[in-house]
Backbone atoms as SQL, in Angstrom:
CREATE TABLE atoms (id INTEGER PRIMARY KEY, chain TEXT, resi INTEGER, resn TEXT, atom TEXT, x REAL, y REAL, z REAL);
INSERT INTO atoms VALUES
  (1, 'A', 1, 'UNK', 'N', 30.093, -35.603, 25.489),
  (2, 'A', 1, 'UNK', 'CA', 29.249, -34.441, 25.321),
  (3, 'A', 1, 'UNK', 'C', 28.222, -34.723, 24.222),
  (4, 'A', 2, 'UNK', 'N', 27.266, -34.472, 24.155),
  (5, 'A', 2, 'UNK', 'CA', 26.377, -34.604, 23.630),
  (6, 'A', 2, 'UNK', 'C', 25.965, -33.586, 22.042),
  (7, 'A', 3, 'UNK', 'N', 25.916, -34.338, 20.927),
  (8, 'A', 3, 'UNK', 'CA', 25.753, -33.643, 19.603),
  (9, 'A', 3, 'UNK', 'C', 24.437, -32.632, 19.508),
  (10, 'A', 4, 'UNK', 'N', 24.043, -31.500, 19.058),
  (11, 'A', 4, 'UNK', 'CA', 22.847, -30.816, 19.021),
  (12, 'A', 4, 'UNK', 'C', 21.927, -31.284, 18.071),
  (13, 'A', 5, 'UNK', 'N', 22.875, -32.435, 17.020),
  (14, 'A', 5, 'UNK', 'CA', 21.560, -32.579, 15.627),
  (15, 'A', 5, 'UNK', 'C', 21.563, -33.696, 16.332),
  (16, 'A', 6, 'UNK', 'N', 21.355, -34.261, 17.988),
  (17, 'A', 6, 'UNK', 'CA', 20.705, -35.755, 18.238),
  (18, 'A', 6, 'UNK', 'C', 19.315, -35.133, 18.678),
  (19, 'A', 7, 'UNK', 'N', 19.633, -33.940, 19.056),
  (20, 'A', 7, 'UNK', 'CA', 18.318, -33.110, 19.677),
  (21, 'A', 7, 'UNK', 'C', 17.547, -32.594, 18.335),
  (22, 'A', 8, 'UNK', 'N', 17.865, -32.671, 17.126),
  (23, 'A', 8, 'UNK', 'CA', 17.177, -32.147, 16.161),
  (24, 'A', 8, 'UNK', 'C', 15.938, -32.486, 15.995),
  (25, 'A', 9, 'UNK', 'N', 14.384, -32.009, 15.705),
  (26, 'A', 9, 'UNK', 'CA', 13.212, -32.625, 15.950),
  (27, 'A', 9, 'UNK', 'C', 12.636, -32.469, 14.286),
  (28, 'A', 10, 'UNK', 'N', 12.259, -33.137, 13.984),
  (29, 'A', 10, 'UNK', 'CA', 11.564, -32.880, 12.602),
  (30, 'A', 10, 'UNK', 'C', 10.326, -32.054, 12.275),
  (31, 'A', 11, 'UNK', 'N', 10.341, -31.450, 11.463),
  (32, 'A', 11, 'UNK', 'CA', 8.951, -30.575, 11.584),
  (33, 'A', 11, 'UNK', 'C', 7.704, -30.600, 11.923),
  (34, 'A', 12, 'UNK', 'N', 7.215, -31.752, 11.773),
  (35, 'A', 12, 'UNK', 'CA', 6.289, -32.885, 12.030),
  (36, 'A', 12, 'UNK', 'C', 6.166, -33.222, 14.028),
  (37, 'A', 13, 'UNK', 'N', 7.219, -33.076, 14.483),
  (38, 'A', 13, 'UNK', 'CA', 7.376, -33.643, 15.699),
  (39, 'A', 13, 'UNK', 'C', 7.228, -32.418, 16.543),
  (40, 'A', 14, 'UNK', 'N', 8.116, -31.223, 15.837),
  (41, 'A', 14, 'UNK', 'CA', 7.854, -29.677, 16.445),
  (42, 'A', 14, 'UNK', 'C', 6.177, -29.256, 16.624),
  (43, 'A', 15, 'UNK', 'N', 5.530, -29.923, 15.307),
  (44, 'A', 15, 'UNK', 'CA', 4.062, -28.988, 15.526),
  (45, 'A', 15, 'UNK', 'C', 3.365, -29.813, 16.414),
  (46, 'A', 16, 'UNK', 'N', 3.601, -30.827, 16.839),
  (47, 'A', 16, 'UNK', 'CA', 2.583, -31.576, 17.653),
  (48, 'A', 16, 'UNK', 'C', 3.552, -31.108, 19.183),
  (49, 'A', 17, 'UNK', 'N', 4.400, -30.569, 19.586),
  (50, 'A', 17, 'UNK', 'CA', 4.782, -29.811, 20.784),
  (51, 'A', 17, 'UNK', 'C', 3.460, -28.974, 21.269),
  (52, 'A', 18, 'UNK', 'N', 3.194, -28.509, 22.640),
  (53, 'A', 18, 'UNK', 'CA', 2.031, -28.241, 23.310),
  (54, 'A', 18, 'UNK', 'C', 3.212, -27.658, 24.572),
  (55, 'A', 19, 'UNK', 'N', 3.398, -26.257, 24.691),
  (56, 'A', 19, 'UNK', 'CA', 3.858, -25.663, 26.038),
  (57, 'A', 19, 'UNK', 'C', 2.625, -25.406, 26.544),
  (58, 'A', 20, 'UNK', 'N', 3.377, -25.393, 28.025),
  (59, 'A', 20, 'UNK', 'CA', 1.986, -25.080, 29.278),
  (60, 'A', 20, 'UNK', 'C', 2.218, -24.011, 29.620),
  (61, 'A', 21, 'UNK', 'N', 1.396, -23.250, 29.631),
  (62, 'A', 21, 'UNK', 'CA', 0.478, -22.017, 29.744),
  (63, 'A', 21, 'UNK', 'C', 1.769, -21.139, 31.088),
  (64, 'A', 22, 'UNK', 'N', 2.365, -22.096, 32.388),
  (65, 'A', 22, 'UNK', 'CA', 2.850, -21.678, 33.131),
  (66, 'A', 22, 'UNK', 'C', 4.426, -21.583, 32.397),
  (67, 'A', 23, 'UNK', 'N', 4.817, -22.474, 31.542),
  (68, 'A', 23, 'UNK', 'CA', 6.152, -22.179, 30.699),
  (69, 'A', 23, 'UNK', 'C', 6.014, -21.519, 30.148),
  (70, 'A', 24, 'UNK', 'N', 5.263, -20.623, 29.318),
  (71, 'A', 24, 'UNK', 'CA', 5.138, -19.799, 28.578),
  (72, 'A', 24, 'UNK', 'C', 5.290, -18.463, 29.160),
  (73, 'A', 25, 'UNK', 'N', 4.356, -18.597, 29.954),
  (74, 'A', 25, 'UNK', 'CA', 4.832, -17.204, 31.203),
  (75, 'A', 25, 'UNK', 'C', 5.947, -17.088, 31.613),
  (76, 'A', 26, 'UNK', 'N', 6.773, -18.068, 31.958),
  (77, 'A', 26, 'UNK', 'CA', 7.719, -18.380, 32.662),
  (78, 'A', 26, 'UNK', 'C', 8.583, -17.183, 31.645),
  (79, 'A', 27, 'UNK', 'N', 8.822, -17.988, 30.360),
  (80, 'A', 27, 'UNK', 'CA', 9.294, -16.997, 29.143),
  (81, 'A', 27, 'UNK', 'C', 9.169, -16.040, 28.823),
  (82, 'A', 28, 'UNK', 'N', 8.327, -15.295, 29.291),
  (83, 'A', 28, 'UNK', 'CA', 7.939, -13.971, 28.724),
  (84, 'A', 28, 'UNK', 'C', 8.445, -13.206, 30.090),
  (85, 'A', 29, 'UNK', 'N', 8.474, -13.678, 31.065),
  (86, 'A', 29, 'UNK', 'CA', 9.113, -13.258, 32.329),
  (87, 'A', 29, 'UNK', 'C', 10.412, -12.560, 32.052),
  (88, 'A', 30, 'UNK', 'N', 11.279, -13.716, 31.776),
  (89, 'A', 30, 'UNK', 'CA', 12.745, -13.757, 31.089),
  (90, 'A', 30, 'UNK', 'C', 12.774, -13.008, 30.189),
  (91, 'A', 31, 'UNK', 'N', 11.959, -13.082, 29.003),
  (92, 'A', 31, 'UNK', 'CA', 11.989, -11.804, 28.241),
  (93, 'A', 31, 'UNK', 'C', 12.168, -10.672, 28.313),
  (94, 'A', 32, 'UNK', 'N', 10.805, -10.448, 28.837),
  (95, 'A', 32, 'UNK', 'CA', 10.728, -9.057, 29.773),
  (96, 'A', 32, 'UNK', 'C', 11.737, -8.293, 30.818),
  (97, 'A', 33, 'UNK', 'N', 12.113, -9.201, 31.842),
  (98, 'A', 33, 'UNK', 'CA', 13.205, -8.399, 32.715),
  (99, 'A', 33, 'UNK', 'C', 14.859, -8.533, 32.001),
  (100, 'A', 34, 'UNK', 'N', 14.745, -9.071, 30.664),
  (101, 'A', 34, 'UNK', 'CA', 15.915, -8.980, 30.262),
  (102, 'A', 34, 'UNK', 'C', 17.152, -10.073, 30.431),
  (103, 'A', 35, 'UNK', 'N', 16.556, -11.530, 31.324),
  (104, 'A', 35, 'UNK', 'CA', 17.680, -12.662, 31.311),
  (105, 'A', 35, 'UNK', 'C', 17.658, -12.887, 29.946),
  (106, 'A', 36, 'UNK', 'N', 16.661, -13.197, 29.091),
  (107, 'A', 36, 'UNK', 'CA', 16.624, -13.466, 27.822),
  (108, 'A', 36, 'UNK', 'C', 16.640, -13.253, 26.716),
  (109, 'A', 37, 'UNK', 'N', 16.421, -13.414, 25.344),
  (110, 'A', 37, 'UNK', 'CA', 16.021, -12.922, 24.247),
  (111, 'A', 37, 'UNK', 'C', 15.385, -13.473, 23.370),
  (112, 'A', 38, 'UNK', 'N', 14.809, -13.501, 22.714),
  (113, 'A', 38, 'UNK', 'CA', 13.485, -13.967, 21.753),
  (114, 'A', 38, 'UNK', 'C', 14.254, -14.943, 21.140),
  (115, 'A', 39, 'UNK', 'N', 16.038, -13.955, 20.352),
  (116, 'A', 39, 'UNK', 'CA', 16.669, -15.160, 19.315),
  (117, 'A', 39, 'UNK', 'C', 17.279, -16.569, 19.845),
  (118, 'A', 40, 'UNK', 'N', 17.004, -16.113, 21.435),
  (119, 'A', 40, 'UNK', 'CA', 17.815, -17.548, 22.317),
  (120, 'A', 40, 'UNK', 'C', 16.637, -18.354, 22.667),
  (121, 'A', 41, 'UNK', 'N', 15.482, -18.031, 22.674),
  (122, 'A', 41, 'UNK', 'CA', 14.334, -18.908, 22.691),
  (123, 'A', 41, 'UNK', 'C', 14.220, -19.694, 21.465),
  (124, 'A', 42, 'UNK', 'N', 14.113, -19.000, 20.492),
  (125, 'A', 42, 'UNK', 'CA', 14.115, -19.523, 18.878),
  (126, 'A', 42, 'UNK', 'C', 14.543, -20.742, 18.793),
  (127, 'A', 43, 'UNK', 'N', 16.051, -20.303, 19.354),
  (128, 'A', 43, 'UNK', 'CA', 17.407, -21.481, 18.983),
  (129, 'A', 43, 'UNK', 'C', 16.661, -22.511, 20.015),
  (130, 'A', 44, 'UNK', 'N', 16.673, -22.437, 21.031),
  (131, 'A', 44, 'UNK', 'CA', 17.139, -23.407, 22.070),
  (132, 'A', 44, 'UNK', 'C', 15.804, -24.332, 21.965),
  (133, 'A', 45, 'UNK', 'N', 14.655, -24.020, 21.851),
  (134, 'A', 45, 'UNK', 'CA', 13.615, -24.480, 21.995),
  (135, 'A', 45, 'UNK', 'C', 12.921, -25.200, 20.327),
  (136, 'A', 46, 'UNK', 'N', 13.158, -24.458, 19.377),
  (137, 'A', 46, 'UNK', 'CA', 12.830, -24.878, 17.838),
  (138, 'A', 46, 'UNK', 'C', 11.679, -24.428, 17.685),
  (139, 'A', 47, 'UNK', 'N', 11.298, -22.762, 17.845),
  (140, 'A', 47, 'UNK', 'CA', 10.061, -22.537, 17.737),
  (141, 'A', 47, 'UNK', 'C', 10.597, -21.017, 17.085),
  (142, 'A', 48, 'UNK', 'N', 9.148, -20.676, 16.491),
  (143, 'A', 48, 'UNK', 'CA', 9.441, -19.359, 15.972),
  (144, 'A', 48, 'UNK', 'C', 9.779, -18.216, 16.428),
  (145, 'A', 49, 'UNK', 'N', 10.147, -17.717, 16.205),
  (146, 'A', 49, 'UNK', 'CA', 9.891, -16.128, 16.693),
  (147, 'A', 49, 'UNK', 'C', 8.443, -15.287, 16.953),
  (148, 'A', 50, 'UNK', 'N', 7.986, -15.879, 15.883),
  (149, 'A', 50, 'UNK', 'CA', 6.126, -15.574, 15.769),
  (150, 'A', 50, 'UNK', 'C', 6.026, -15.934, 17.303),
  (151, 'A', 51, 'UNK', 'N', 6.003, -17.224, 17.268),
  (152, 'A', 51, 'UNK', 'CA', 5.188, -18.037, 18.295),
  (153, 'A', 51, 'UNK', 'C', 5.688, -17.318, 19.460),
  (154, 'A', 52, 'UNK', 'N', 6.730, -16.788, 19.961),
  (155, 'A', 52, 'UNK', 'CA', 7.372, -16.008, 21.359),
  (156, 'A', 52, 'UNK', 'C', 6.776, -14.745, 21.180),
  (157, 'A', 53, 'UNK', 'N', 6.407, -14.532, 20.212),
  (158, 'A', 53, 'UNK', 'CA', 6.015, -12.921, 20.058),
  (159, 'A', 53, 'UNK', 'C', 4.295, -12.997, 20.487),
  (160, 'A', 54, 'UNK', 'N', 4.271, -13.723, 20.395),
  (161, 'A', 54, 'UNK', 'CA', 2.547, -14.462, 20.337),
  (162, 'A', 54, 'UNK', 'C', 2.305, -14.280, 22.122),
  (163, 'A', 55, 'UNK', 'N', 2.932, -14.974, 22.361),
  (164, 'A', 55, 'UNK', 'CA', 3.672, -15.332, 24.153),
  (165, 'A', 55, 'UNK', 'C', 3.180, -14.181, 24.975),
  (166, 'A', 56, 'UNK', 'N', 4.310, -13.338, 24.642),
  (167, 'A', 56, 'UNK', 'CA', 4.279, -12.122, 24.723),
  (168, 'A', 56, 'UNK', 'C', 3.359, -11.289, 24.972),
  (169, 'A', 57, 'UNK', 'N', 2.658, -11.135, 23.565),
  (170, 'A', 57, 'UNK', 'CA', 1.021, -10.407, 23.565),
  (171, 'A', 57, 'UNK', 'C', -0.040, -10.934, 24.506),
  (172, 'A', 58, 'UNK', 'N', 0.390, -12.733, 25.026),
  (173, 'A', 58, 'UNK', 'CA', -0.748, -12.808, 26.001),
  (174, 'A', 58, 'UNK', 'C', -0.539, -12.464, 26.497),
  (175, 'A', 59, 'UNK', 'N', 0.845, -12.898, 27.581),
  (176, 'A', 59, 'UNK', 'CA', 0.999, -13.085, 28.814),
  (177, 'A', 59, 'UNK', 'C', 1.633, -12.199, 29.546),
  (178, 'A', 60, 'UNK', 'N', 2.107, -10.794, 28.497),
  (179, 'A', 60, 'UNK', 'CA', 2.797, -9.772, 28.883),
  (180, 'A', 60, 'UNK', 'C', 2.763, -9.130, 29.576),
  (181, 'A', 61, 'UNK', 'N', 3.175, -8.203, 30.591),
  (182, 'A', 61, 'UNK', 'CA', 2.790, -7.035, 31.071),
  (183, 'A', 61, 'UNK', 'C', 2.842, -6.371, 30.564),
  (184, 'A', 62, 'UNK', 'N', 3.274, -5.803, 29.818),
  (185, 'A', 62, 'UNK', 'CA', 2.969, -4.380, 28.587),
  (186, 'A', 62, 'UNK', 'C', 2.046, -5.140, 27.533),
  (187, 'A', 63, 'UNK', 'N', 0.772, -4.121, 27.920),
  (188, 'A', 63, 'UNK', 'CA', -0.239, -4.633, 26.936),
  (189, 'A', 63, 'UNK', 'C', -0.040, -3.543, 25.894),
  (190, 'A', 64, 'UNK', 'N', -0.506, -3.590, 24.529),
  (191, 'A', 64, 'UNK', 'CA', -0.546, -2.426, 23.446),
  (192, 'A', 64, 'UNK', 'C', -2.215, -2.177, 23.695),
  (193, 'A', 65, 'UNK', 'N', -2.429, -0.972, 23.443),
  (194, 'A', 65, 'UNK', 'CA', -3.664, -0.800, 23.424),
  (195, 'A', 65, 'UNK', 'C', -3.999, -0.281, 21.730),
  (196, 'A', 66, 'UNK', 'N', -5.174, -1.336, 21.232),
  (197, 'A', 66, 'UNK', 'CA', -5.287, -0.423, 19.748),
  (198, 'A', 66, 'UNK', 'C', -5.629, 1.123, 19.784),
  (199, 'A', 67, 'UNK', 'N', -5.855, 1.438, 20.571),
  (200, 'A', 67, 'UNK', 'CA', -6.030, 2.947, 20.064),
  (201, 'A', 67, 'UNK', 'C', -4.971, 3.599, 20.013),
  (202, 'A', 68, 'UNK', 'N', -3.670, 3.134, 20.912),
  (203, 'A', 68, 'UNK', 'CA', -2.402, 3.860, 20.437),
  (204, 'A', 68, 'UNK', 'C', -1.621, 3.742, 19.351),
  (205, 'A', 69, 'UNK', 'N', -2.276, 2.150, 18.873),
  (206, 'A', 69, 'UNK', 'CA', -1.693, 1.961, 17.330),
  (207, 'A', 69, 'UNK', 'C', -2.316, 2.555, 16.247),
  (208, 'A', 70, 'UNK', 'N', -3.359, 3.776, 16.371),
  (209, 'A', 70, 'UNK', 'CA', -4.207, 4.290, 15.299),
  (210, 'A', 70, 'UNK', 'C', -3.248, 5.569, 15.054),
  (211, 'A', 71, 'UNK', 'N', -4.057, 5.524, 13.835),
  (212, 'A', 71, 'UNK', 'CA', -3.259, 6.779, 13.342),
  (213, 'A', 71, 'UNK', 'C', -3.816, 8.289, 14.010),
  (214, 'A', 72, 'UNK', 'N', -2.996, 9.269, 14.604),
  (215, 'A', 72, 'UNK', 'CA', -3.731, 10.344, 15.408),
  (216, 'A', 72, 'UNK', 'C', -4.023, 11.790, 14.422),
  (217, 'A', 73, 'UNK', 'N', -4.827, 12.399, 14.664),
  (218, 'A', 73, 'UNK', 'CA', -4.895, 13.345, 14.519),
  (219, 'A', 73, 'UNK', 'C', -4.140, 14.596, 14.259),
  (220, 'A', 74, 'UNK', 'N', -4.000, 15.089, 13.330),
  (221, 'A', 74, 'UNK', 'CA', -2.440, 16.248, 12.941),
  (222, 'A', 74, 'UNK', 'C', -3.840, 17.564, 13.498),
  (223, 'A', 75, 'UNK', 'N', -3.597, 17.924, 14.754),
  (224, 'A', 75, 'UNK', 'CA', -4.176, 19.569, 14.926),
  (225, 'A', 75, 'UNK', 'C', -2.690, 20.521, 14.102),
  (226, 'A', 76, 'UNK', 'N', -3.764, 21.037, 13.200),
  (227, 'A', 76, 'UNK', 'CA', -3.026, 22.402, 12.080),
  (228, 'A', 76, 'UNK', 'C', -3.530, 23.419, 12.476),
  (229, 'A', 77, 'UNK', 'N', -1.945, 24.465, 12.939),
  (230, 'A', 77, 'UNK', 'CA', -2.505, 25.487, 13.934),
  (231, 'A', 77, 'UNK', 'C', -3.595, 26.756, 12.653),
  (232, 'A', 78, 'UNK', 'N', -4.439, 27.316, 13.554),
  (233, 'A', 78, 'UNK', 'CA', -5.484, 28.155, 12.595),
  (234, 'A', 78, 'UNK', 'C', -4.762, 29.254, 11.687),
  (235, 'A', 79, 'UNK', 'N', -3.519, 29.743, 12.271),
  (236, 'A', 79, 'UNK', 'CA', -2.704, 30.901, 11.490),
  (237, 'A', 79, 'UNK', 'C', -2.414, 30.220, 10.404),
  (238, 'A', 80, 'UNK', 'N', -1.985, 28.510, 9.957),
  (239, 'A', 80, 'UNK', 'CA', -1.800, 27.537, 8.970),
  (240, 'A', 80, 'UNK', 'C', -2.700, 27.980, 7.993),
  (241, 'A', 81, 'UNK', 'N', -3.780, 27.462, 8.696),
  (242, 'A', 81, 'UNK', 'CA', -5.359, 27.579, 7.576),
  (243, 'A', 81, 'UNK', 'C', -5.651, 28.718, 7.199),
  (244, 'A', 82, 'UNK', 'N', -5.220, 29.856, 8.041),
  (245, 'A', 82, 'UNK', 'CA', -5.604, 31.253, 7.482),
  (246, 'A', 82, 'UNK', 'C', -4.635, 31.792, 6.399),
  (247, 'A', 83, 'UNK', 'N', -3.676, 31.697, 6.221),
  (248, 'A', 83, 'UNK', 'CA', -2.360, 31.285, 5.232),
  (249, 'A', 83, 'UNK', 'C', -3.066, 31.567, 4.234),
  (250, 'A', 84, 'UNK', 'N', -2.766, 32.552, 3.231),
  (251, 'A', 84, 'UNK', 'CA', -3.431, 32.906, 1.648),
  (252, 'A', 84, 'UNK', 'C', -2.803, 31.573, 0.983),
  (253, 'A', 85, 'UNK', 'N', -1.351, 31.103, 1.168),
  (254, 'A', 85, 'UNK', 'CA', -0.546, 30.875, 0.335),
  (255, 'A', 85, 'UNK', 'C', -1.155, 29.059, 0.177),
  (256, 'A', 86, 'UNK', 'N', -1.930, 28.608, 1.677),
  (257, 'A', 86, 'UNK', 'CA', -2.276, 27.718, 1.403),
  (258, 'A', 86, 'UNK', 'C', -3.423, 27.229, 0.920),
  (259, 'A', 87, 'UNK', 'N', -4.552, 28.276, 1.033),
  (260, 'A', 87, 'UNK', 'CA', -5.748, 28.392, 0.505),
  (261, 'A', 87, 'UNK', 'C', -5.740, 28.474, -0.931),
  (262, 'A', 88, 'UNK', 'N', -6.794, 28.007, -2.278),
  (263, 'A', 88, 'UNK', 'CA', -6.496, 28.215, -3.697),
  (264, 'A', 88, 'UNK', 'C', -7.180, 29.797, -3.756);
């Protein structure tokens, strides 16, 4: 059986790694419908978490849209504002 630190890659050897565009998808696939998980990519592959999260944001089907990440609007009902107690 085979040892895991023969598979160990040095840091140096990790950053010059290059996935293809169709593995990457492939991953976020798995992600997404749930065979997988980000922390079993991490392990198995020697890459960050960043970098899967990265993945993700391209190749995802759930896109975020910035405007849902803004901060919204508090409507304060008018009986609020008419309030003596809150007025000086």
């Amino acid at each position: 059986m085979a040892i895991r630190n023969q598979f160990k890659m040095s840091i140096g050897q990790r950053r010059v790694r290059n996935f293809s565009e169709s593995f990457k998808a492939e991953k976020v696939i798995e992600l997404e419908s749930g065979v997988t998980r980000i922390r079993e990519l991490v392990e198995e592959y020697e890459i960050s978490g960043t970098t899967v999260r990265r993945w993700k944001v391209k190749f995802g089907k759930v896109k975020k849209n910035p405007k849902d990440l803004s901060l919204k609007q508090t409507v304060i009902p008018k009986s609020f504002l008419n309030s003596k107690s809150v007025l000086p």
